[in-house]
TISEVEX-74194 format. One line per field, with one value per residue: z, x, y of N, C-alpha, C in turn; residue number from 0; residue in three letters. Coordinates in nm, 2 decimals. Atoms other than C-alpha are relative to their C-alpha. Example, Ala and Ser with C-alpha at 12.3 -4.5 7.8 and 13.67 -1.06 7.14 Angstrom:
n.pz (0.00, 0.00)
n.px (0.09, -0.09)
n.py (-0.12, -0.11)
ca.pz (0.78, 0.71)
ca.px (1.23, 1.37)
ca.py (-0.45, -0.11)
c.pz (0.00, 0.08)
c.px (0.09, -0.08)
c.py (0.12, 0.11)
resi (0, 1)
resn (ALA, SER)
***
This chain:
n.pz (-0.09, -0.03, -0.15, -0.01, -0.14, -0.04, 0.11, -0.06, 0.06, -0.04, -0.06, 0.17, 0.02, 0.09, 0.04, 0.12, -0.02, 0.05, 0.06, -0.11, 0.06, -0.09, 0.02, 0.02, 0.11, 0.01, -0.14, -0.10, 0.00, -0.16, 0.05, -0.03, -0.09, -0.02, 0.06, 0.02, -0.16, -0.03, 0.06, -0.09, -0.09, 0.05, 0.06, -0.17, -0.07, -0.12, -0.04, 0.12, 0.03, -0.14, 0.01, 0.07, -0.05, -0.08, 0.08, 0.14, -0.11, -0.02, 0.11, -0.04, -0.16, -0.02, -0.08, 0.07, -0.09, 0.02, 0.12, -0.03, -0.03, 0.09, 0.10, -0.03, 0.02, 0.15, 0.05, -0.04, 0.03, 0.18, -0.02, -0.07, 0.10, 0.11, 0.06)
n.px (-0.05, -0.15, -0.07, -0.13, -0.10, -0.01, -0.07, -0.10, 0.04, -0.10, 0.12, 0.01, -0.03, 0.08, 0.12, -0.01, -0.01, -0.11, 0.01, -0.04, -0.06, 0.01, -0.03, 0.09, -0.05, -0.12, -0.01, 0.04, -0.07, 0.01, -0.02, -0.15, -0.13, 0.01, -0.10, -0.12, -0.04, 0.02, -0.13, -0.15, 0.03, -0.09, -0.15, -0.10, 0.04, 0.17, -0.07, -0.02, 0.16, 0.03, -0.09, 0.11, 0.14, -0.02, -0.05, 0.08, 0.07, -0.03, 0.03, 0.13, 0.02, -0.09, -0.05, -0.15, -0.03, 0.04, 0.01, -0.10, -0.02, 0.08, -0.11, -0.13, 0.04, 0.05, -0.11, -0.15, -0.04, -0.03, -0.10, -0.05, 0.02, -0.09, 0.03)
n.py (-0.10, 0.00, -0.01, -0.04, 0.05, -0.17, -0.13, -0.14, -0.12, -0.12, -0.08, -0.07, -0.09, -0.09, 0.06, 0.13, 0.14, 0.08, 0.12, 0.11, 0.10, 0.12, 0.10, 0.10, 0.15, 0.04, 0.14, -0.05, -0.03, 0.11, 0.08, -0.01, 0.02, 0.14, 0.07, -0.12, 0.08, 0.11, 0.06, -0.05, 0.15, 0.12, -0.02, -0.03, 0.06, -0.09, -0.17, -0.07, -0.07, -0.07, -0.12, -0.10, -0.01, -0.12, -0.13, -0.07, -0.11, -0.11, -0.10, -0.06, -0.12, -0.12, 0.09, 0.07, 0.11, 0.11, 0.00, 0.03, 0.12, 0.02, 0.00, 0.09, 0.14, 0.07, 0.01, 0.04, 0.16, -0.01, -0.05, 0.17, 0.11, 0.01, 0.02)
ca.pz (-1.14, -1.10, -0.77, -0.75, -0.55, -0.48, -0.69, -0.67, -0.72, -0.71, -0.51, -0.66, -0.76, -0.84, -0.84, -1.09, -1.05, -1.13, -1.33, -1.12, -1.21, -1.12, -1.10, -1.21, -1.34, -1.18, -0.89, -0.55, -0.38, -0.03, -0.30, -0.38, -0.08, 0.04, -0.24, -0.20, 0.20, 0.11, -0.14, 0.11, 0.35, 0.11, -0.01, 0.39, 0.60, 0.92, 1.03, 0.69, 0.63, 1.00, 0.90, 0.64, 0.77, 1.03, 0.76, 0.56, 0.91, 1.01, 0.68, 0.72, 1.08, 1.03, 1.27, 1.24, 1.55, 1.41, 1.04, 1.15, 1.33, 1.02, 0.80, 0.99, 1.01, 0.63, 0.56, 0.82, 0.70, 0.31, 0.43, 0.62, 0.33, 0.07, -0.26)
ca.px (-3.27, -2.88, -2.71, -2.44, -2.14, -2.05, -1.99, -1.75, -1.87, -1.66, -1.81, -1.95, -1.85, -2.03, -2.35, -2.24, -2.28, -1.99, -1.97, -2.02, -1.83, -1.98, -1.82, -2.06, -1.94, -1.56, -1.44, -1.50, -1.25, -1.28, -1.25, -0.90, -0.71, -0.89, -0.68, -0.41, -0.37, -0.44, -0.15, 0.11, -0.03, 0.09, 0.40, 0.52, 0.33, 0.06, 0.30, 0.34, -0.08, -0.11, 0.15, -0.05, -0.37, -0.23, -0.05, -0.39, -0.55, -0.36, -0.34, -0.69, -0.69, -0.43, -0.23, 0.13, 0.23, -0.01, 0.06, 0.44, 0.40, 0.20, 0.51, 0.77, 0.56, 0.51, 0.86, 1.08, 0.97, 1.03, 1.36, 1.43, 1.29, 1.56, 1.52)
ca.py (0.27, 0.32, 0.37, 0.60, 0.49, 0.89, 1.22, 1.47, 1.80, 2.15, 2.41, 2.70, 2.99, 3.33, 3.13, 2.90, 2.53, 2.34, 2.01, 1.71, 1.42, 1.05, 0.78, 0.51, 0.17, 0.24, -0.04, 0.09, 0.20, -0.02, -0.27, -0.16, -0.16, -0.48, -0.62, -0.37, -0.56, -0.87, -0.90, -0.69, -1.00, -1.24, -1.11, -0.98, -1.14, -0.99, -0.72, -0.59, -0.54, -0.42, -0.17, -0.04, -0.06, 0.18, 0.40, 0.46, 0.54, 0.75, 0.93, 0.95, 1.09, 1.32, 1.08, 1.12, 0.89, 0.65, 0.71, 0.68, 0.34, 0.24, 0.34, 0.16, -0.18, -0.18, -0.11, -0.31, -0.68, -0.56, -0.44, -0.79, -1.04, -0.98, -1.10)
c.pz (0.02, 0.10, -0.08, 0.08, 0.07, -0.12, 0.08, -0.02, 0.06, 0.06, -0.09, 0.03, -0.05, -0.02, -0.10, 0.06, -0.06, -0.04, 0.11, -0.13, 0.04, -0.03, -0.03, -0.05, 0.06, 0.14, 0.15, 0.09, 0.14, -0.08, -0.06, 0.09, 0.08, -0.08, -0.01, 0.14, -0.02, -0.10, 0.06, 0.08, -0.04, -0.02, 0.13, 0.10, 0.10, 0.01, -0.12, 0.00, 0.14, 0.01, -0.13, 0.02, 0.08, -0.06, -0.06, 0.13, 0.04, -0.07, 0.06, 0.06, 0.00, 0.12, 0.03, 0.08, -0.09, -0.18, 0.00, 0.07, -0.14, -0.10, 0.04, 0.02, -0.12, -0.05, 0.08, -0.04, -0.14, 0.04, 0.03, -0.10, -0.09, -0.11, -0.06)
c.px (0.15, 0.04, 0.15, 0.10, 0.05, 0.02, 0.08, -0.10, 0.12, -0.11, -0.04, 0.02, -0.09, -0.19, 0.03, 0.04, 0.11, -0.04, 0.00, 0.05, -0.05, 0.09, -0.09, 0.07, 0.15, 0.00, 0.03, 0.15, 0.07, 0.10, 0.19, 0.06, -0.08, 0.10, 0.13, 0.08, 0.00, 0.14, 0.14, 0.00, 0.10, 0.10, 0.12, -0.01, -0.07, 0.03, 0.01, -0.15, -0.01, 0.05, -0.05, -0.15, 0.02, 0.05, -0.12, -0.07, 0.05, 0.02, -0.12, -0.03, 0.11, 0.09, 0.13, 0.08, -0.09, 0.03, 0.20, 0.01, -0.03, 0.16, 0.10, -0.04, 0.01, 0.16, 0.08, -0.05, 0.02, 0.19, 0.12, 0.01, 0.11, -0.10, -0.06)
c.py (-0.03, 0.07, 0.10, 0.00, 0.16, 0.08, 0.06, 0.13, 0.13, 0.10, 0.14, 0.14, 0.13, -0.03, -0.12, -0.13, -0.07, -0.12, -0.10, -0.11, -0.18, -0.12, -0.15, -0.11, 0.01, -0.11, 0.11, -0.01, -0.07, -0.14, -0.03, -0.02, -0.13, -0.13, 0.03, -0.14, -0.09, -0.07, 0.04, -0.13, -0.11, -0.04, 0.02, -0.03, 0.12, 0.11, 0.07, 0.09, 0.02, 0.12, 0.09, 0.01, 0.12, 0.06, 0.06, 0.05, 0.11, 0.09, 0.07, 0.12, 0.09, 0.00, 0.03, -0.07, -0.15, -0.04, -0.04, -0.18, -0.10, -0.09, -0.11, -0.18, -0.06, -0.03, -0.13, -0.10, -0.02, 0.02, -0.15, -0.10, -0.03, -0.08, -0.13)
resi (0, 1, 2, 3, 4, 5, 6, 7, 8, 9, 10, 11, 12, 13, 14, 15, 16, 17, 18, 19, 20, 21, 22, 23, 24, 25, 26, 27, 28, 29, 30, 31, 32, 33, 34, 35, 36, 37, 38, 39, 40, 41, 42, 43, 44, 45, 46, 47, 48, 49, 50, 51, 52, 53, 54, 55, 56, 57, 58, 59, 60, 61, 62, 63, 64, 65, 66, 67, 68, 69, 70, 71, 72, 73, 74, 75, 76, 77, 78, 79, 80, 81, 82)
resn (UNK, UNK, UNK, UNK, UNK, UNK, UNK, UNK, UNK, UNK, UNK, UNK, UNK, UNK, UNK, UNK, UNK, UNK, UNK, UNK, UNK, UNK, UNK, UNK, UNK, UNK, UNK, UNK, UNK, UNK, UNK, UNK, UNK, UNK, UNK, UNK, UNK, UNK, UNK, UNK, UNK, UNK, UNK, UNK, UNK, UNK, UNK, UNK, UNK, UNK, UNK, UNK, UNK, UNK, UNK, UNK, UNK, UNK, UNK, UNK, UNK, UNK, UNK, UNK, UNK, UNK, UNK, UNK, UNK, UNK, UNK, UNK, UNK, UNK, UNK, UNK, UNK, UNK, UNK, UNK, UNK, UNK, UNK)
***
């Protein structure tokens, strides 16, 4: 038995069923920005991945104070670092 991690599907039209698309077998998507944060971490340190953690939230939530704090955390210690 095979698990599906989600489908897409389009809605439908006229009665007609649209193609669903699954994703089976690709890498989960948690699993991305887990690794996504954990290498801003590395590279800029806490404030950096705090400041994207609160950028993807507030994407999410349709935030834009919190998707603005977000922005300006990720950016100002890349800005500071130099090369």
């Amino acid at each position: 038995m095979t698990q599906r991690l989600f489908q897409l599907s389009a809605p439908q039209h006229n009665g007609v069923r649209a193609r669903r698309l699954s994703l089976e077998g690709v890498i989960p998507m948690p699993l991305i920005t887990l690794l996504a944060e954990q290498y801003v971490q590395l590279r800029y340190g806490f404030v950096a991945a705090l400041g994207l953690a609160l950028l993807a939230v507030g994407i999410k939530a349709e935030n834009a104070a919190c998707a603005g704090i977000g922005s300006f955390l990720l950016i100002a210690p890349a800005v500071s670092t130099g090369p």
